[in-house]
N, C-alpha and C positions, 0 to 999 in steps of 0.2 A: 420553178417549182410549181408542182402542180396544189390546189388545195382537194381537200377529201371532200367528197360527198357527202354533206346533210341533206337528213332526209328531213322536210317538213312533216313536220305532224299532221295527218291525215283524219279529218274527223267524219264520220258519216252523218250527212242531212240530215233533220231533225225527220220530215218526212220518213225518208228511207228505216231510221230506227223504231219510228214508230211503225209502219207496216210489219216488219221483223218481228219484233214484240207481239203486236196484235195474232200474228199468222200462229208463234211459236207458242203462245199461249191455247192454242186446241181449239181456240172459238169457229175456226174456217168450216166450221157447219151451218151456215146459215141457210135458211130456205127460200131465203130473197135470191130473184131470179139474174143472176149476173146477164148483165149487156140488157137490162128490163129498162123501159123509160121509169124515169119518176111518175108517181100519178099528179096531178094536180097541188100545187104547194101556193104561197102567195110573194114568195120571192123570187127575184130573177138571177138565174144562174148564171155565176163566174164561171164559167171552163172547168178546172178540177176542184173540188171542194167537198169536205167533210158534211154528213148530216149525221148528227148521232139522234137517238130517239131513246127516249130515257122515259122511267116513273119513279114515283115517289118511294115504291117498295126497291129500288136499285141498292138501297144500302149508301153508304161514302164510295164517289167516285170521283173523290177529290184527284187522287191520284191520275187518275183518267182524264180530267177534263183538262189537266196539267199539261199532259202530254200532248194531248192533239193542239191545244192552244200552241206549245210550242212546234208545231210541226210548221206549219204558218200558212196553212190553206184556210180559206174564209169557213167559219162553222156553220151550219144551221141547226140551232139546237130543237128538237120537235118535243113535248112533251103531252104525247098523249094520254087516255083513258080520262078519270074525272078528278084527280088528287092533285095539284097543283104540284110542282117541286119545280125546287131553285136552281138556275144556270148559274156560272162563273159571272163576274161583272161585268159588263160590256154586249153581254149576248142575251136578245131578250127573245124565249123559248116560246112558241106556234104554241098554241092551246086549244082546246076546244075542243067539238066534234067535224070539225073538217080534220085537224090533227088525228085525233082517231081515225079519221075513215082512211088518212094517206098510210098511217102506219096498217093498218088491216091488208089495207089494198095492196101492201105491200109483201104480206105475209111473213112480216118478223112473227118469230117465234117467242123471245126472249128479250126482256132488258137489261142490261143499256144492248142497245145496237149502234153499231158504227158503218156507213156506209160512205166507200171513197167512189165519189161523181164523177165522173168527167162529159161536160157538154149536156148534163141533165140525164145520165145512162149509167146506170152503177155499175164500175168495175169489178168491185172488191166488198166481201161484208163479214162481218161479224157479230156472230150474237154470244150473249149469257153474261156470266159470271167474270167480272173483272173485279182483279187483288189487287194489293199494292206491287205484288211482286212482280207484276206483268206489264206493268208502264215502267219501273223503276231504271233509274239512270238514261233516259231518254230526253231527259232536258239539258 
């Protein structure tokens, strides 16, 4: 007797959902130059990694910073202009005016931005307006 095919439950990357999410939220307008170096930072890059660049005027992105935590690439959190605002625990956020001058250099538009690295050369970005609805069920 033969037995029946179960299918495992199949769950998508924590990664993979959140790109999904980011892309189908309309943010994929960013003005950051995909395949651009990074300009100058003062950490040393992992291979693929998140930098988000955030202000104080972002609003709650609690939700957001939920998500890419659990996506589980190493974050860089940058937190330019002159207002101080808070990262998750664990991630202590670039400040200053070298931080302004990398996000300028970079020509975000918009905060938060998210930008997925690989090898120090951004792939993928996103700027503006993140909800809650737009990370949710991603963890």
């Amino acid at each position: 007797m033969s037995r029946p095919f179960s299918r495992l439950p199949i769950r998508p990357a924590p990664l993979t959902l959140l790109l999904l999410a980011l892309g189908a939220s309309g943010l994929a307008n960013a003005r950051v130059r995909l395949g651009e170096a990074l300009p100058p930072h003062p950490w040393v890059s992992s291979g693929r990694e998140l930098v988000v660049l955030y202000s104080h005027d972002c609003g709650d992105i609690g939700p957001l910073w939920g998500a890419l935590v659990s996506a589980g690439l190493p974050i860089r959190a940058v937190n330019p202009e002159e207002t101080p605002a808070p990262a998750p625990a664990g991630l202590t956020p670039w400040r200053g005016d070298d931080a302004t001058e990398f996000s300028r250099s970079l020509k975000v538009s918009a905060y938060p931005a998210v930008l997925l690295v690989q090898d120090g050369r951004v792939l993928n970005a996103w700027e503006g307006d993140f909800v809650a609805g737009d990370v949710v069920g991603l963890k």
